[in-house]
C-alpha positions as CSV (number, residue, x, y, z in Angstrom):
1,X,5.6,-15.9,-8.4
2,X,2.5,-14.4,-9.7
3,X,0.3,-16.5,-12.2
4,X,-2.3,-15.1,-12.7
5,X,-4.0,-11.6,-12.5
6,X,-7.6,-10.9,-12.6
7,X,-9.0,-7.5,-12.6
8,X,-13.2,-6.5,-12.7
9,X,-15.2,-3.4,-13.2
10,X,-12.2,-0.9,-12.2
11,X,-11.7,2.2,-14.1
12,X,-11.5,1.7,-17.6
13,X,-11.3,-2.1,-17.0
14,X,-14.3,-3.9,-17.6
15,X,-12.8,-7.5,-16.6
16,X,-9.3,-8.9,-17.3
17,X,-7.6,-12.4,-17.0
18,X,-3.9,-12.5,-17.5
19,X,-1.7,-15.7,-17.0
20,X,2.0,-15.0,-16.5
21,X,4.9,-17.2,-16.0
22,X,8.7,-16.7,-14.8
23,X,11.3,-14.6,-16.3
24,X,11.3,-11.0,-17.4
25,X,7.7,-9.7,-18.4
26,X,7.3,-6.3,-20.4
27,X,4.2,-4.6,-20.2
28,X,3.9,-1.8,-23.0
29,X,0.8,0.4,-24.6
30,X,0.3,3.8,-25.8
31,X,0.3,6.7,-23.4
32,X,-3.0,6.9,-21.5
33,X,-3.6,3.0,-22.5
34,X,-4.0,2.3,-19.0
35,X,-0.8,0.8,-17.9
36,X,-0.8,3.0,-14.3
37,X,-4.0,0.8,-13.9
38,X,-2.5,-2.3,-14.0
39,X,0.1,-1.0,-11.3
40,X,-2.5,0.5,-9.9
41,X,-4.3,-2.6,-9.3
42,X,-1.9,-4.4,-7.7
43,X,-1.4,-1.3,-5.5
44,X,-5.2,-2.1,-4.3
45,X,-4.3,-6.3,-4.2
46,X,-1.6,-4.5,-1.3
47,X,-3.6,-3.1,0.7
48,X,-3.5,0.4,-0.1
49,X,-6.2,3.0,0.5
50,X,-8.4,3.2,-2.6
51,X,-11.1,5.7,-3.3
52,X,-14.5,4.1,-4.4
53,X,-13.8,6.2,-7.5
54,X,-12.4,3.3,-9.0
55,X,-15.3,1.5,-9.7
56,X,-16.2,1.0,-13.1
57,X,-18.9,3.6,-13.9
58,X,-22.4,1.9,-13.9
59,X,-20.9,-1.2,-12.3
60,X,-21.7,-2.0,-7.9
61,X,-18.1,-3.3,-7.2
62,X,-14.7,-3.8,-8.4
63,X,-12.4,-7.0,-7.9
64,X,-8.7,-7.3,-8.1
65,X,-7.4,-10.9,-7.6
66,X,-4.1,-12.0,-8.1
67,X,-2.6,-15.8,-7.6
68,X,0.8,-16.7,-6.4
69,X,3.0,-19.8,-7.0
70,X,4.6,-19.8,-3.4
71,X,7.6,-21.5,-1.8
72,X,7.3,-23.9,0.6
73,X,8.9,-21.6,2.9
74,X,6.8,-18.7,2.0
75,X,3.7,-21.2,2.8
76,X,4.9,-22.2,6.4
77,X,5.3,-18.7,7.0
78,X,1.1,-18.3,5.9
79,X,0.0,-21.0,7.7
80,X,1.6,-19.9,10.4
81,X,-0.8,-16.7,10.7
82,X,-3.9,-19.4,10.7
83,X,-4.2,-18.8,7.0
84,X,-5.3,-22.4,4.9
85,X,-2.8,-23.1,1.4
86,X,-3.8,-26.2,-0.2
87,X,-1.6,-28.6,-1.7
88,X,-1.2,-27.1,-4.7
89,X,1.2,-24.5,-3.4
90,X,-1.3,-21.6,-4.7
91,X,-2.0,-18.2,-2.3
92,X,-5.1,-16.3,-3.8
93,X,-5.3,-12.4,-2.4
94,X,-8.7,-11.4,-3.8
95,X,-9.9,-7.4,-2.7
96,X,-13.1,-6.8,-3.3
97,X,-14.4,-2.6,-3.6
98,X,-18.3,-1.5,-3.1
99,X,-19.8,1.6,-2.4
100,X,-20.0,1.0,1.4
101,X,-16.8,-1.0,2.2
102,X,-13.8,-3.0,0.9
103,X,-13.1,-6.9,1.8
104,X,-9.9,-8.6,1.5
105,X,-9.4,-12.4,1.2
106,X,-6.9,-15.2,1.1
107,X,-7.6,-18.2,0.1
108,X,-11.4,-17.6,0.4
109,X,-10.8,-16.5,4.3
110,X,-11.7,-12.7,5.2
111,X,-8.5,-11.2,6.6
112,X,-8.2,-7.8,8.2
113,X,-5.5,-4.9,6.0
114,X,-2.7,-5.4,8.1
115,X,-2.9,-9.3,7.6
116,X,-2.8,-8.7,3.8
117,X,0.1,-6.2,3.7
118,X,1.9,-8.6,5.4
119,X,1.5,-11.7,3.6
120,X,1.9,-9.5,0.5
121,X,4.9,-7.9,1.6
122,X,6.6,-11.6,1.2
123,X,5.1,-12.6,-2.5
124,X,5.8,-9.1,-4.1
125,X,7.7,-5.5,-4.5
126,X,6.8,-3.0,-6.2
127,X,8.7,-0.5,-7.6
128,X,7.0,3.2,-8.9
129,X,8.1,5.6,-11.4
130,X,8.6,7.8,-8.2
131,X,10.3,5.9,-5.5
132,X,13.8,7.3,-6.8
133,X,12.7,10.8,-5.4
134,X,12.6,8.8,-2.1
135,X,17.4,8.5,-2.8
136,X,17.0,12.0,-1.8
137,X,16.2,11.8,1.5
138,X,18.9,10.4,3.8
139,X,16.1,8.5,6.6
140,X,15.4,6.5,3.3
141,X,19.5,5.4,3.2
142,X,18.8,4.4,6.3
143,X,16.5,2.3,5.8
144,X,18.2,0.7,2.4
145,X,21.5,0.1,4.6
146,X,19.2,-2.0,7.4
147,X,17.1,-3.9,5.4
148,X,20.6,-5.1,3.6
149,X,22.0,-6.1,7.0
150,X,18.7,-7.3,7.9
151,X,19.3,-10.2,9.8
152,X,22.6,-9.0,11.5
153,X,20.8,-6.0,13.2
154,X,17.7,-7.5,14.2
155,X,18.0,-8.6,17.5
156,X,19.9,-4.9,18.2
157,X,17.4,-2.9,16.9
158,X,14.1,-4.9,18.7
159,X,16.3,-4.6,21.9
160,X,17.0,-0.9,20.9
161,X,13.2,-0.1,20.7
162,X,12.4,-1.6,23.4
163,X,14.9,0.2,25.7
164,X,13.8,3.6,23.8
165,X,9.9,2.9,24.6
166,X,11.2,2.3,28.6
167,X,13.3,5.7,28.5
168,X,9.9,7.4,26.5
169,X,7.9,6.6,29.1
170,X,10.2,7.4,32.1
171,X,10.8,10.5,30.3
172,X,6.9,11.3,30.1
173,X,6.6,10.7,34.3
174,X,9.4,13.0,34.5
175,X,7.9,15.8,32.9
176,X,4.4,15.0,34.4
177,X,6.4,15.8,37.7
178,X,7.1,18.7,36.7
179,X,4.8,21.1,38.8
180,X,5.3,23.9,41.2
181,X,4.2,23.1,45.0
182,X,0.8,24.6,44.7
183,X,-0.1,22.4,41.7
184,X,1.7,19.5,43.9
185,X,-0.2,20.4,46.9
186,X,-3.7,20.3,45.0
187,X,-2.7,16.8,43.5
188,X,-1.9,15.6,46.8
189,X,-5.0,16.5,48.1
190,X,-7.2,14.9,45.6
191,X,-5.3,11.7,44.8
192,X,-5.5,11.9,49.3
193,X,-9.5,12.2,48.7
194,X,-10.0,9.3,45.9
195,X,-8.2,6.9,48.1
196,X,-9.8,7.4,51.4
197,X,-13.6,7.1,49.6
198,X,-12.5,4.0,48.1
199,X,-11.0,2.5,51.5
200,X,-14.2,4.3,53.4
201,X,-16.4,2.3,51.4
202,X,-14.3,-1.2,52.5
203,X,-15.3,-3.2,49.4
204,X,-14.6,-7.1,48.8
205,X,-14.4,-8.7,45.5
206,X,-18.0,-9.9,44.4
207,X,-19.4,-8.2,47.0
208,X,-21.8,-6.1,44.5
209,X,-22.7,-9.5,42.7
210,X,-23.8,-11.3,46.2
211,X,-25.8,-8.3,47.1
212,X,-27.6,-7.9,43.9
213,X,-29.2,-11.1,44.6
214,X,-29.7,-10.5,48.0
215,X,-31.9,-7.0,47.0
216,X,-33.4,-9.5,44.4
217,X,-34.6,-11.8,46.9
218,X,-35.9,-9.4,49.1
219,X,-37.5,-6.7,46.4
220,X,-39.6,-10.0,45.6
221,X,-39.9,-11.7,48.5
222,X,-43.7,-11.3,48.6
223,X,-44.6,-12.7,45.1
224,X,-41.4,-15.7,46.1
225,X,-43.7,-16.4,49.7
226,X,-47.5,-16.9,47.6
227,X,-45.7,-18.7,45.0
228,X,-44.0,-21.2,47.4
229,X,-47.3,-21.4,49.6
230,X,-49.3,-22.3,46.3
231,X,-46.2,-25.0,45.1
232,X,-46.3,-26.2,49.3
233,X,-50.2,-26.8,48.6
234,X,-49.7,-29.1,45.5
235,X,-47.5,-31.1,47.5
236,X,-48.3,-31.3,51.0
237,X,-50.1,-34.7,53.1
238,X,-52.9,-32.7,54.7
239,X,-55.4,-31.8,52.0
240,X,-57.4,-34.5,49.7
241,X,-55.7,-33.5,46.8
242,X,-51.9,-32.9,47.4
243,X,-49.8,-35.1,45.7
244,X,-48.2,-36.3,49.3
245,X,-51.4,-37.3,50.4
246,X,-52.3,-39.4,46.7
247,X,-48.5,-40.8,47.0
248,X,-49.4,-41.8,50.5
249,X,-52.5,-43.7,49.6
250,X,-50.7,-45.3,46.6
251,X,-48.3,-46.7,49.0
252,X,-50.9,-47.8,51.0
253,X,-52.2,-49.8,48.2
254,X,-48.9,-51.2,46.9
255,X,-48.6,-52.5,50.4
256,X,-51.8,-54.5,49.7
257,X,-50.8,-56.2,46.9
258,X,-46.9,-56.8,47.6
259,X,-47.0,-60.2,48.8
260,X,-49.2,-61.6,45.6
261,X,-46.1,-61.1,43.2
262,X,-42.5,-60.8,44.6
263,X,-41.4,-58.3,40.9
264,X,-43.9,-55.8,43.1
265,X,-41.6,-55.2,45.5
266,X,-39.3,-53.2,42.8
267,X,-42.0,-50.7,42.4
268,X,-42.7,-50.5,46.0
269,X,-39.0,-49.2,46.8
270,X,-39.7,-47.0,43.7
271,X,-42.5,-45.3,45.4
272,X,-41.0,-45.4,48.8
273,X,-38.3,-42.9,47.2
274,X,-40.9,-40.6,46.0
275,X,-42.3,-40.5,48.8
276,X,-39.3,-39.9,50.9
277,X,-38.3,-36.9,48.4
278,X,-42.0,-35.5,48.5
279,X,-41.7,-35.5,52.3
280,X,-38.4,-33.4,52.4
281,X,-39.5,-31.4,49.5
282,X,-42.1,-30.0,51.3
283,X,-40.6,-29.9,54.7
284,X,-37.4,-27.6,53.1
285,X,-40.3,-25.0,51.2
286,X,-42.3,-24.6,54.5
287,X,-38.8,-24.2,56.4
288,X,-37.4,-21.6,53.5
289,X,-40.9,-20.3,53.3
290,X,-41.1,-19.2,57.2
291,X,-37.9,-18.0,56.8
292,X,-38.9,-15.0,54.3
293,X,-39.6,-12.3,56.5
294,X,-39.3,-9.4,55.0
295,X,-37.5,-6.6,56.7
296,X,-37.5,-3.0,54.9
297,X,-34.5,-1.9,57.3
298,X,-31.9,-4.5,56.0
299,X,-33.9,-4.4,52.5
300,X,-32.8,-0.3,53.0
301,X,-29.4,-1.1,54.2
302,X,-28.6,-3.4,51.0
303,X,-30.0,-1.2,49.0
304,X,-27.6,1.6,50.1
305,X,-24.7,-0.4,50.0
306,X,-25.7,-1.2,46.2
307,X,-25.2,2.5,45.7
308,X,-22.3,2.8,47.1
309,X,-20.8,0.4,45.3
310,X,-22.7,1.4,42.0
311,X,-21.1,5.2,42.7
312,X,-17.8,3.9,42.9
313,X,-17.5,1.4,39.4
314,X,-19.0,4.8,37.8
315,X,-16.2,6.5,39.2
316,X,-13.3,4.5,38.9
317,X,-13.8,1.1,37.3
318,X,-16.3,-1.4,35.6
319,X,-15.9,-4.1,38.7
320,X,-15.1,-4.0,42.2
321,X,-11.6,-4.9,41.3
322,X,-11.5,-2.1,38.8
323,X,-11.8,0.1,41.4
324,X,-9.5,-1.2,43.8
325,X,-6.6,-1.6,41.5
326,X,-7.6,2.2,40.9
327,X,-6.8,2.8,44.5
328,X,-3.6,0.9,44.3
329,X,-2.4,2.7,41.3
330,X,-3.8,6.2,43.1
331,X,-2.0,5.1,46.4
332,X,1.5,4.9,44.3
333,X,1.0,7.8,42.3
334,X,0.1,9.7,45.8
335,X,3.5,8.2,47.8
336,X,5.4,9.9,45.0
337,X,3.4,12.8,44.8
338,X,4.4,13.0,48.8
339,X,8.3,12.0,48.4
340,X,8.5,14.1,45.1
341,X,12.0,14.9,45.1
342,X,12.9,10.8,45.8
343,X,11.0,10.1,43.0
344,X,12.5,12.9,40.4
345,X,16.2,11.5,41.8
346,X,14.8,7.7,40.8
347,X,13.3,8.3,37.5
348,X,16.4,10.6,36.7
349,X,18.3,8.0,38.0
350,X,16.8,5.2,35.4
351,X,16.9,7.3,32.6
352,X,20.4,7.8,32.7
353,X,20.5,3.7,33.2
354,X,18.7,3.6,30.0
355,X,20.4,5.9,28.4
356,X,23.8,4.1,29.1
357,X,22.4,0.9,28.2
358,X,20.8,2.6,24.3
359,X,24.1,3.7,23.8
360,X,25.9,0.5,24.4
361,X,23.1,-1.4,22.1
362,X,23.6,2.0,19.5
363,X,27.3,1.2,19.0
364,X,26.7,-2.6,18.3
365,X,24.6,-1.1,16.1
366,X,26.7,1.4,14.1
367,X,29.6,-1.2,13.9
368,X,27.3,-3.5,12.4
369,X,25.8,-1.3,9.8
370,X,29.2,0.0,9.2
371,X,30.6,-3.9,8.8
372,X,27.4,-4.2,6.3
373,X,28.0,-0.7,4.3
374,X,31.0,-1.6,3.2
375,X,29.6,-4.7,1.5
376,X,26.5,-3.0,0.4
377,X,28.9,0.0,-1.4
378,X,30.8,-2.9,-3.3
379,X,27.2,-4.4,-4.3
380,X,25.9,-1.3,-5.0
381,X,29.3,0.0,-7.0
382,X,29.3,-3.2,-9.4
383,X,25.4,-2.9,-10.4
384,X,26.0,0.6,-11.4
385,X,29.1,-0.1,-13.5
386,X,26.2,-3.0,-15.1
387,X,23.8,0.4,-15.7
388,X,26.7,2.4,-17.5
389,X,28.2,4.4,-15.2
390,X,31.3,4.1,-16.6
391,X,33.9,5.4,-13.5
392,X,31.3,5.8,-10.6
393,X,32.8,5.8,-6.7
394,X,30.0,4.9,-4.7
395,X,30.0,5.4,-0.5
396,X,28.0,5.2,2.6
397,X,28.7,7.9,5.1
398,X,27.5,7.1,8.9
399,X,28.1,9.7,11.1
400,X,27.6,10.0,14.9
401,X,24.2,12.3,15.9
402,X,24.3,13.4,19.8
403,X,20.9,12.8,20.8
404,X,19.6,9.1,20.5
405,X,16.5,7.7,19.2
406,X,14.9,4.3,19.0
407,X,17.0,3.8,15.6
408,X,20.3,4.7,17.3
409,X,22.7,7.9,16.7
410,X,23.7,6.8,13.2
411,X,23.2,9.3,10.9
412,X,23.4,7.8,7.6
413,X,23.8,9.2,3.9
414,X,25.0,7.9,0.3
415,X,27.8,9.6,-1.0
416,X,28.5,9.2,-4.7
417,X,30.9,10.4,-8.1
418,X,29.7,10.1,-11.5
419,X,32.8,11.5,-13.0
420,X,36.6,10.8,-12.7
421,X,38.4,13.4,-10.7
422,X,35.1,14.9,-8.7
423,X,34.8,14.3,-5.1
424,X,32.4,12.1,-3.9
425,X,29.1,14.1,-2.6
426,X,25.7,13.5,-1.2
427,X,23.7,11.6,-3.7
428,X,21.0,14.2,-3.5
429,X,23.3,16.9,-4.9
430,X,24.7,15.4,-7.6
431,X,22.4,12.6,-9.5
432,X,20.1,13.6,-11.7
433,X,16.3,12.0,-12.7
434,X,17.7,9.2,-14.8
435,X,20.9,9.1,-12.7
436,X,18.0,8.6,-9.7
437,X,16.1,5.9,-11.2
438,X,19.2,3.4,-11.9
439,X,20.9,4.0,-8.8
440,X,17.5,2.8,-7.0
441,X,17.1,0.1,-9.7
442,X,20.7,-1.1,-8.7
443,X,19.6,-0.8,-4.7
444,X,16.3,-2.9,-6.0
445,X,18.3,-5.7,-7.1
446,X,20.4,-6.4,-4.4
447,X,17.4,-6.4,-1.5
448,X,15.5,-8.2,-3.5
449,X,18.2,-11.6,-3.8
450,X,18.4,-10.3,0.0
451,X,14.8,-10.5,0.7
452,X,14.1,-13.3,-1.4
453,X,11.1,-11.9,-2.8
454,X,10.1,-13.9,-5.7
455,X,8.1,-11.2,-7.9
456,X,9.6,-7.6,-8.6
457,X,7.1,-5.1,-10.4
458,X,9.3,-2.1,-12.2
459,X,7.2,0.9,-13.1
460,X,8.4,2.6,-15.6
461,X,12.3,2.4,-14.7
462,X,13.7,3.6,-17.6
463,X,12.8,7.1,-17.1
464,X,15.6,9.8,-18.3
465,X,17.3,7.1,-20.0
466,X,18.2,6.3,-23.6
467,X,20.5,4.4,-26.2
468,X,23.4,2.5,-24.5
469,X,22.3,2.9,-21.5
470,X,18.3,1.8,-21.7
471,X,20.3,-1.5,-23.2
472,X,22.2,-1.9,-20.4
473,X,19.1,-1.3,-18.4
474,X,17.5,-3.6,-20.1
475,X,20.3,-6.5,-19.5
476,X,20.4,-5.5,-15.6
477,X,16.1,-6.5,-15.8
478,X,17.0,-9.4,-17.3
479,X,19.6,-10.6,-15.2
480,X,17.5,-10.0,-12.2
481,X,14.8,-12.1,-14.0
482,X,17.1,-15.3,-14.0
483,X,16.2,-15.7,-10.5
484,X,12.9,-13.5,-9.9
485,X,10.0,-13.2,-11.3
486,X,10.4,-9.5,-13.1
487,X,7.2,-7.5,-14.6
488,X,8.6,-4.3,-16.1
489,X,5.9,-1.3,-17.2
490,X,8.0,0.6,-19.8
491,X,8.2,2.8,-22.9
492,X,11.3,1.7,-24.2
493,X,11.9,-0.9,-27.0
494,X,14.8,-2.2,-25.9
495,X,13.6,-3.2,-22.3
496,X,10.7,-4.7,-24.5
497,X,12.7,-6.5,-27.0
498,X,14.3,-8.0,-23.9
499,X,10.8,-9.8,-22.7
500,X,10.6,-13.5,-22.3
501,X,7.1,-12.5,-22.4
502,X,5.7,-9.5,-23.8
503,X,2.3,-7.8,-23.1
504,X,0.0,-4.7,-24.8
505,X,-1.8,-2.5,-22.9
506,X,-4.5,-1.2,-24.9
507,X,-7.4,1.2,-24.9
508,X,-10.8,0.7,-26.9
509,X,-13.8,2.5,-27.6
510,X,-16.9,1.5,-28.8
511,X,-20.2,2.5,-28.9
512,X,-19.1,5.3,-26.4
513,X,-17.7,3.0,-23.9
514,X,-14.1,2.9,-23.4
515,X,-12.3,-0.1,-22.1
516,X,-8.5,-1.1,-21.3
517,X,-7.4,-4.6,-22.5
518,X,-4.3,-6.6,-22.0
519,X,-3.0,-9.1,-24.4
520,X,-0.7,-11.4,-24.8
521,X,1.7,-11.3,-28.1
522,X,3.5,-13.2,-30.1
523,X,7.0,-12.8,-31.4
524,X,5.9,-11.1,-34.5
525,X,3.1,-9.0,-32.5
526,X,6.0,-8.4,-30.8
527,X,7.8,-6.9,-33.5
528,X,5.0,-4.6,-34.5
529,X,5.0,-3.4,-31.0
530,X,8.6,-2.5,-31.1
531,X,8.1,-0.4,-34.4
532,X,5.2,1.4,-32.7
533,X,8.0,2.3,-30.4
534,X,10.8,3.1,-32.0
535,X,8.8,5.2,-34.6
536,X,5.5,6.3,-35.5
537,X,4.1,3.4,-35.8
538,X,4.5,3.3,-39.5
539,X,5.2,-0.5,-40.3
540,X,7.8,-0.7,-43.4
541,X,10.2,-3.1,-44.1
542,X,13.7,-1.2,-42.3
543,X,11.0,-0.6,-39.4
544,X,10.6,-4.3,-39.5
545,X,14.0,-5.2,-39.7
546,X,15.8,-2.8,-36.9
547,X,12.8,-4.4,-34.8
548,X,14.0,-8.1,-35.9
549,X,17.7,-7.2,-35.2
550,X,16.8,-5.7,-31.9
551,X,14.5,-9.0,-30.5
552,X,17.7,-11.2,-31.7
553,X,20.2,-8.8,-30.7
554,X,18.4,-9.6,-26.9
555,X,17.8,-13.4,-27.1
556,X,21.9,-13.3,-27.7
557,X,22.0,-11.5,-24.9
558,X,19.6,-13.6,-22.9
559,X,21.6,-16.6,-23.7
560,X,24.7,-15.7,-22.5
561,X,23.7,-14.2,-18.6
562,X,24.9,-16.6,-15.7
């Protein structure tokens, strides 16, 4: 669950530190207090785009951090993306915003976006004020139905994909073989030319490497000849001064001396071995030194072989075996060009095999989603009749579409009644805004148990409702909060009234700065907050006391949910 939110420099937020514990959390304020901000910067925390706008004006960055109280499954899951938790349980997801660039973090370690949608799509889901719209769409029932069956489907819809990117691809070659005979004929010929100047050119792997120091050897060779001469002059026994002639003469004198002290004879062998490596030293540099004879017609020959080579790896690959692989693949490519109508009876041949396998794997599918839509409709039925829809009939309709696609043929829309006696139609002709907002809140709860997210944000849920049914509303939040961790943004006291823990959203200026706080209250604060609510903020004493009933009216409430 989320403990702790810490927000600096964005917007109207100058810096705010908020603990939070379990249960159902309220978040209220006046209109324009800044309460889309605090959605908003969780939003950021996500990993959604965000405009350097946000930055507080005269300030160089903005921070949103947020701490989670994680599972131990949740934390295997973490480390297991080579991301460090400490013992304390604790996940830190800190986004920093500057001018130039954003910079995510977990735990202190830099992590790229997608790493930080991900590990935040496990600690928390957000609901907006306008996801309902999405209920009118039927690819979003879709998507409801098979993140409910989840688990069940898996393994038929990665095996589905995979079989749909096999057909995509065959069905691509298919249409790149679509071409007349003169088009065919001028392919043939220059797939024909690439692959006889690569096999022209007879290349070996490394061959380019062992040439370039070749030319090396020979573009130098007459600074590599003085150099050794000058090197073979140091060493060599025939002058004064070369070291074998001095190594010589100090072996002559160790001989002198050997038999006066027998711990001599140590160093003697020592120098023996210098000498014997001075002599072949200086044998193998006047051998390798003879041996550089420079020859401009092979230096020539090497030379244009380099090019050669060098033409080809700009043509058709980085490496040597770049290029040849480019040959093989041109060679293939070129056999089918030449038995063209083989090949368009092969491909068309696998794609039918595909398609025969997508639609066995499509009907696992649809019997599976229909197994779980009937579960889901029961699920779905009882939380609406817990939101005051007193006789509702709710149904999943999956019908058959001809062509396939890498989510199957199922065609899938919710079908619902609002009123005894009217025929069940699609939810998009018959529910209205508020209607819209409670079916999804219903939807919300169940995935969420399913999903086993532990923090649920609500934003603004309660739209189009009133009276009986914001109460019920209100019960449904806090039901859902006896298992998650439930932060609700919302205008309406009795949602509020239900809050284990109740927060104010609040804007202040001063001295022509304007700022957006958050604060904690207490059960009378509370109270007060509730008569801003329910009234115009007048306090009297009947203000006071609906606003007492309605905070004891909840605990009761509270108290008795399972």
């Amino acid at each position: 669950m989320l403990i702790n939110l810490h927000v600096k420099n964005l917007a109207l937020i100058e810096e705010v530190d908020v603990d939070f514990t379990n249960g159902l959390i309220v978040l209220t304020g006046e209109t324009g207090a800044g309460k889309s901000l605090i959605l908003g910067s969780v939003n950021i925390a996500l990993g959604n785009k965000v405009s350097k706008d946000v930055i507080r004006t005269g300030a160089d960055f903005s921070i949103v951090e947020l701490t989670f109280l994680v599972n131990d499954e949740i934390i295997e899951k973490i480390k297991n993306m080579d991301i460090f938790v400490g013992e304390d349980n604790t996940v830190t997801v800190t986004r920093k915003i500057s001018e130039s660039r954003s910079v995510s973090k977990i735990n202190g370690e830099t992590v790229n976006i997608n790493t930080l949608k991900q590990i935040m799509g496990m600690l928390i889901d957000i609901y907006g004020q306008h996801d309902h719209q999405s209920l009118l769409y039927p690819g979003k029932h879709l998507e409801i139905l098979d993140n409910f069956a989840k688990e069940e489907i898996r393994e038929d819809k990665e095996e589905l994909k995979e079989l749909y990117r096999s057909y995509s691809e065959l069905k691509k070659r298919l249409e790149n073989y679509d071409m007349d005979e003169s088009k065919r004929a001028r392919e043939i010929e220059f797939a024909q030319y690439e692959v006889d100047e690569i096999n022209l050119a007879d290349l070996k792997n490394e061959e380019d490497i062992r040439l370039e120091e070749t030319f090396k050897k020979l573009s130098n060779s007459q600074e590599i000849s003085l150099g050794m001469a000058e090197v073979y002059g140091y060493l060599n026994y025939e002058t004064d001064f070369g070291a074998g002639n001095l190594i010589g003469r100090a072996v002559s004198a160790m001989n002198g001396i050997k038999s006066m002290d027998e711990n001599i004879e140590e160093f003697q062998n020592m120098l023996y071995d210098i000498d014997t490596i001075c002599r072949d030293l200086t044998k193998q540099l006047e051998d390798y030194n003879n041996s550089l004879e420079f020859d401009p017609a092979y230096a020539k020959e090497v030379e244009d072989r380099l090019d050669t080579i060098n033409h080809l790896k700009l043509k058709y690959g980085r490496t040597i075996e770049d290029v040849l692989d480019y040959r093989d693949n041109k060679q293939i490519y070129l056999d089918q060009l030449n038995n063209y109508q083989d090949e368009i009876e092969k491909i068309n041949q696998k794609i039918n095999e595909y398609e025969n396998k997508m639609r066995v794997v499509s009907e696992q599918l649809t019997a599976k989603r229909r197994k779980a839509a009937i579960e889901l409709e029961k699920l779905v039925t009882d939380a609406l009749v817990d939101l005051n829809f007193i006789s509702v009939e709710f149904r999943i309709e999956i019908k058959q579409k001809e062509h396939l696609t890498d989510e199957g043929t199922d065609y899938v829309e919710f079908m619902i009644s609002t009123n005894p006696g009217e025929p069940l139609k699609p939810l998009a002709k018959v529910a209205s805004g508020g209607e819209l907002s409670r079916i999804m809140l219903a939807i919300k709860s169940i995935l969420a148990t399913e999903d086993e997210i532990e923090t649920l944000i609500f934003d603004e849920i309660d739209t189009g409702i009133s009276g009986k049914t914001a109460s019920m509303v209100a019960e449904k939040l806090a039901r859902i909060s006896k298992n998650h961790q439930v932060l609700c943004i919302s205008h309406l006291a009795q949602i509020a009234a239900m809050a284990d823990n109740h927060y104010l959203i609040q804007k202040k200026s001063e001295n022509d700065v304007t700022t957006t706080n958050i604060y904690q209250l207490g059960r009378n604060e509370s109270i007060e907050e509730l008569v801003r609510i329910n009234g115009d903020g007048t306090i009297t004493s009947a203000a006071i006391s609906h606003a007492m009933e309605m905070k004891d009216m909840a605990d009761r409430t509270k108290s008795n949910l399972v």
